[in-house]
C-alpha positions in Angstrom: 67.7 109.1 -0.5 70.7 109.8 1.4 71.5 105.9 1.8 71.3 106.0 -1.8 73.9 108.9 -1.9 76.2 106.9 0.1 76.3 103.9 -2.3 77.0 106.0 -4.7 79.5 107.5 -2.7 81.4 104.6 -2.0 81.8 103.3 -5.6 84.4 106.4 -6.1 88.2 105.2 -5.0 91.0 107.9 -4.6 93.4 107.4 -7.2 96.0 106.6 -4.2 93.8 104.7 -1.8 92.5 101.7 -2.6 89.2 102.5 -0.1 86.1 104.6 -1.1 85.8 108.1 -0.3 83.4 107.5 2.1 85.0 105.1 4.4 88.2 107.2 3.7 86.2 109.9 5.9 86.7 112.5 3.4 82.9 113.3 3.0 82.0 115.1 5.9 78.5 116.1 5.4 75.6 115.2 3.2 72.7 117.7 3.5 69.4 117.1 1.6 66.7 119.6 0.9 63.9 119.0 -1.4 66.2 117.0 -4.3 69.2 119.3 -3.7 72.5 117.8 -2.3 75.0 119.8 -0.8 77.9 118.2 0.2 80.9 118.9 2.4 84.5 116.7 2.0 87.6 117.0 2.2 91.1 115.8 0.3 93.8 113.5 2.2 96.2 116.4 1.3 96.1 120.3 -0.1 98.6 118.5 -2.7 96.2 115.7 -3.6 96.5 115.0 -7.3 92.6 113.9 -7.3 91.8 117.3 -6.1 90.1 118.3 -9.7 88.8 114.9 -10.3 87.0 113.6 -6.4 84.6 116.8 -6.9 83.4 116.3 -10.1 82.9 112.0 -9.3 80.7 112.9 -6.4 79.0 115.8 -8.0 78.4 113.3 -11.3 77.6 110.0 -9.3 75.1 111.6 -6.9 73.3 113.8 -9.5 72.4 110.4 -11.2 70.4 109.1 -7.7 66.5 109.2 -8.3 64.8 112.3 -6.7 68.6 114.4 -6.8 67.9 118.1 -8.9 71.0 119.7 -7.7 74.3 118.7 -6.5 76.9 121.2 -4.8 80.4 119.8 -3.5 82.5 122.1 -0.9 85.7 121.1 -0.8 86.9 121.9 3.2 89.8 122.0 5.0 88.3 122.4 8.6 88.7 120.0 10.1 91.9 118.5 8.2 91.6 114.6 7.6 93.3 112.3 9.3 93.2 108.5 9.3 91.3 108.7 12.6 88.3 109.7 10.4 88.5 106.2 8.1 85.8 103.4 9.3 86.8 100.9 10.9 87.1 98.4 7.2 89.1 101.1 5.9 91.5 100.9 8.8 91.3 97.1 8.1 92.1 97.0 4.6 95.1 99.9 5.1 96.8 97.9 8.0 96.1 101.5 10.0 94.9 100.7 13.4 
């Protein structure tokens, strides 16, 4: 399931960015008990104008994976992001290296 979570994942772009959330690094942790999801991410910025919007794509895109009941997001700011949290194709497609 949680491979499945990630696809999902990566089909929602910030607004900004033109990379997926999760090779952005923004989601931090995906924790899976018994068809619930909780899920920990971040924002690039406290000012991000996707702050409203990123929570409610993940919470919408993940509750639609087979076998998900429940879907919490928790946005956190601990540790902040950075773009040492990107993958390594993010860094590619950014020109951040």
């Amino acid at each position: 399931m949680k491979q499945e979570i990630i696809k999902e994942l990566q089909t929602i772009y910030d607004p900004e960015i033109p990379v997926n959330i999760y090779d952005l690094g923004l989601v931090y942790e995906i924790n899976i008990d018994s068809g619930n999801v909780d899920i920990k991410m971040t924002l690039t910025s406290p000012m991000c104008p996707a702050a409203q919007y990123l929570p409610e794509a993940v919470r919408q895109k993940v509750t639609a994976v087979k076998g998900v009941k429940k879907v919490d997001v928790e946005i956190v700011w601990d540790p902040p992001w950075s773009y040492g949290l990107m993958s390594e194709a993010a860094k590619l497609e950014l020109g951040v290296y």
